[in-house]
C-alpha positions, 0 to 999 in steps of 0.5 A: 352586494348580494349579502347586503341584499340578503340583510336587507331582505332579512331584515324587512322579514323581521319587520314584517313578523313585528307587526309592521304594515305592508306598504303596499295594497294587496292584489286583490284591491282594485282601486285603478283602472285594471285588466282583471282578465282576458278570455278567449272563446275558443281558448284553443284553436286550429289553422282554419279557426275564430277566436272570440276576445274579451276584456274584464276591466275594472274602473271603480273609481272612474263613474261610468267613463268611457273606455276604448280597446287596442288588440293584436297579436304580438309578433315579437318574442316576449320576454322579461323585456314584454313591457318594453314591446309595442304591442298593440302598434309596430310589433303586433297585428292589428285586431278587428274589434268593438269596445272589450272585444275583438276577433282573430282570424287565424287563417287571415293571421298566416296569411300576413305572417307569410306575406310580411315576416321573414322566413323563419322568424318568430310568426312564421308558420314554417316555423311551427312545422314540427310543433304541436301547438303554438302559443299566439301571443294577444296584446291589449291595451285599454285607455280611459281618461289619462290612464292606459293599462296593458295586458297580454292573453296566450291563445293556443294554436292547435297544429299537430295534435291528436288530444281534444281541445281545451275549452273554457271553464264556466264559473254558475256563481258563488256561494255566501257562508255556504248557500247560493249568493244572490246577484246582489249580496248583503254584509254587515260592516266589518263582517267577515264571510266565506265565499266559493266558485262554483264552476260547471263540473261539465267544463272540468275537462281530464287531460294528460300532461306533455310526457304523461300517460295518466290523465287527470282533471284540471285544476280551476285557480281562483283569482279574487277582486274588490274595489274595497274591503279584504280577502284572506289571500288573492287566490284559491283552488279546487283541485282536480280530484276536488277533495280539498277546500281551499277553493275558498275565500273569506272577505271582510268588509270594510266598517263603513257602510256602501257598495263595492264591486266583487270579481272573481276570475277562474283560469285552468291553467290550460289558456281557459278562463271564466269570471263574474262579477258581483255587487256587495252592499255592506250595511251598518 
């Protein structure tokens, strides 16, 4: 089974370097209704602490629909079984919220994890007496029309720790080839341009890894949406000694004229997250 799998796999590689399409649409197009991002504010947070939630969801095809929330934080264990959870609903907390956003309390979380969990289990706070931090698990699902879309944000749990707390990135805009791009941006069809993430080097915090004596500056990933044309990858990077250009992205608009909407979400790989979003005009 496992060479049949191999030759197969071989052979879809073989084709693909032919110049065969790819049947399936890049990550970066955004045709559906979709959860491009999830942020919380703070993205750490101690016993005594508020957590802020929103939501970036993209519905370019849905004219202005309305759109209605469920959050809560998951008391289940995820795993490779996450998608089978019921999350928000029997498995979670049911969070307070209005429209793209919702608020977790944390003391009003431990105290229902003590009344309602058995000791020990997963949510227990007698669980977390020999952590530093614990990863609260948040579960959104968004609906509109027929359609219902899930995600799931990590919010970490401050307990025991003496290194100052993360916080958000924070994205100041982009530029087009070079120079600051307008809110609105202007692309001849079929154009290719460059585009970069410009983050705010005060939200670029030095930290040191779990074992590590060093520190170091986080690195800021860039995930990259369109509701139409093509980016040259789905992601890129500034690292954190920020010598590297890879934090840019080339786009090629589409040979027909009309707008598209441009996202842009940065994630630093420590539960914070940023994004802005962009209209493009392409014209003839």
């Amino acid at each position: 089974m496992r060479r049949a799998l191999a030759a197969a796999l071989c052979l879809c590689a073989a084709a693909f370097a032919a110049g065969c399409d790819n049947p399936f649409p890049p990550g970066s197009l955004v045709e559906r209704l979709r959860v491009l991002g999830v942020r919380a504010e703070p993205p750490e947070v101690g016993l005594d602490g508020e957590v802020v939630l929103s939501a970036l969801v993209a519905d370019p095809q849905g004219g202005g629909r309305p759109l209605s929330f469920e959050w809560a934080v998951c008391l289940s264990e995820l795993s490779y079984q996450a998608a089978d959870i019921d999350c928000p609903g029997a498995d979670g907390y049911a969070l307070p919220g209005s429209g793209d956003t919702a608020r977790l309390s944390v003391p009003e979380l431990v105290e229902f994890a003590a009344a309602n969990l058995p000791a020990g289990s997963f949510g227990d706070p007698s669980a977390w007496k020999d952590l530093k931090w614990f990863p609260l698990i948040v579960g959104l699902r968004a609906r509109a029309g027929g359609e219902v879309v899930r995600a799931i944000k990590r919010v970490r749990l401050r307990l025991a720790t003496e290194e100052p707390p993360n916080a958000n990135p924070r994205l100041l805009g982009l530029t087009l080839d070079g120079a600051e791009a307008p809110d609105l941006v202007q692309v001849k069809a079929g154009a290719t341009v460059s585009f970069q993430a410009l983050v705010d080097p005060a939200t670029r915090e030095r930290y040191r890894r779990q074992g590590e004596s060093e520190e170091r500056v986080e690195d800021v990933v860039f995930a990259w949406f369109a509701s139409d044309g093509e980016f040259e990858g789905d992601y890129s990077v500034l690292s954190g000694d920020g010598t590297s250009e890879f934090d840019r992205n080339q786009w090629t608009a589409p040979g027909e004229p009309g707008q598209i909407e441009l996202w842009v979400v940065a994630r630093d790989g420590r539960f914070g997250e940023d994004w802005l979003e962009r209209t493009l005009e392409v014209v003839p």
